[in-house]
Each structure stands twice: as C-alpha cells, then as structure tokens.
N, C-alpha and C positions, 0 to 999 in steps of 0.2 A: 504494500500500500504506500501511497507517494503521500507523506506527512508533509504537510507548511506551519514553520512557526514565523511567528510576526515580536518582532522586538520592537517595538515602539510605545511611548507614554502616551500617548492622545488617541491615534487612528485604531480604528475597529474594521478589521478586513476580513474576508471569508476564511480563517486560518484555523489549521486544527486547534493551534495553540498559541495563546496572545502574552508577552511578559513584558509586562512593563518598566522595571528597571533592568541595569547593567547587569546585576550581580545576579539576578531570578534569569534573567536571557543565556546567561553563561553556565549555569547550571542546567536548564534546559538542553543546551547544545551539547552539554558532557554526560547526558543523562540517556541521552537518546539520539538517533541516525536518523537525519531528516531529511527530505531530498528536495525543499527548498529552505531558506532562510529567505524571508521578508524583513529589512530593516533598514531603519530611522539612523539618524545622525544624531540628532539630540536628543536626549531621552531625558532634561529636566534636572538632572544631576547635579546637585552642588558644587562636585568635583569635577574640575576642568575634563579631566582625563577619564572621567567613565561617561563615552559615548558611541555611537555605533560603530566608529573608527576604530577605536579600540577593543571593542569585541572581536572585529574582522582581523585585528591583530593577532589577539590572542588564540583566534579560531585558527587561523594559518599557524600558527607555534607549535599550536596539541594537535593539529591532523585533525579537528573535527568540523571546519566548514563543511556546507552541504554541496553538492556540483552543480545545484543552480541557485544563485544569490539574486534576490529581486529591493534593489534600491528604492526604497520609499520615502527619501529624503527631500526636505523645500529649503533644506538650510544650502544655496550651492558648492560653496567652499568645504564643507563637510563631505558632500556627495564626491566632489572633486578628487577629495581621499581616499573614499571605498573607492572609487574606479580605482583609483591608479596603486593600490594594494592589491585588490583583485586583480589588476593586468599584470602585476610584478610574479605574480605566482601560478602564471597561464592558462586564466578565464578571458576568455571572450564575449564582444555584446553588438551585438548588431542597433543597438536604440537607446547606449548610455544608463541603459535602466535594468535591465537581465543581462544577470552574467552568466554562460556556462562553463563547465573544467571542459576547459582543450585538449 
C-alpha cells in the first residue's frame, strides 16, 4: 500500500498521516516506510533550525526519505532548499514541486 505522510502545521491534505511538528514528522519517518512525504518548510517552530529543510536533512542522513517527496511549501527560499537537497542526492522533478529517487 502506497502510504503519504504530510508534515506540515496548518494545511490538511488527503494524507494517510498528518504531523504537525518537526520532532512528531521525524518520528513518523523513522517509524515507518512511506512512499511519499508531503512537506512544508515552516512548520511554526521556535527554533530556527526545526523546519522542513531540516527534516529532509536528517531524512537523507538515516536513509529514511521516501522516493517521492511532494513540496508543499509558500515560504520560496525555504522551498529553494528542499529542491536543491533533494537534487544533491538524485531526485528528480519535472514541476519544482515532486521529486522522485533517480
């Protein structure tokens, strides 16, 4: 079965499973094989450094990104960064917005 989790604080999207912060979104991913991620940039966090950008970091570290990533991001310069993290590690997108593993 092709599971979508959606990491984002605000939007509500058709997803198996929706986690609103950093730290519940990254347990999710280490919890379970998803065969997409859906996720936000900003997800409201106090701290600088817990945002989507940095999940998709620490998801490339531990081997647990999914092989299609669907950017849900309005913040551009954050968006900016999933790309170009997912390109560094040979996902491809044809619309800036889904990636998939090359």
């Amino acid at each position: 079965m092709d599971k979508w989790l959606l990491i984002d604080d605000v939007r509500n999207l058709n997803c198996d499973e929706t986690q609103r912060t950093f730290d519940s979104g990254l347990e999710a991913l280490r919890r379970e094989r998803w065969a997409t991620l859906c996720i936000d940039h900003d997800l409201g966090e106090k701290e600088e450094r817990k945002n989507g950008y940095q999940i998709i970091n620490v998801a490339i570290e531990e081997g647990i990104l999914p092989p299609h990533v669907q950017i849900v991001a309005s913040n551009p310069a954050g968006m900016r960064n999933i790309q170009r993290a997912l390109l560094s590690v040979g996902y491809d997108s044809r619309d800036g917005r889904n990636y998939f593993r090359g």
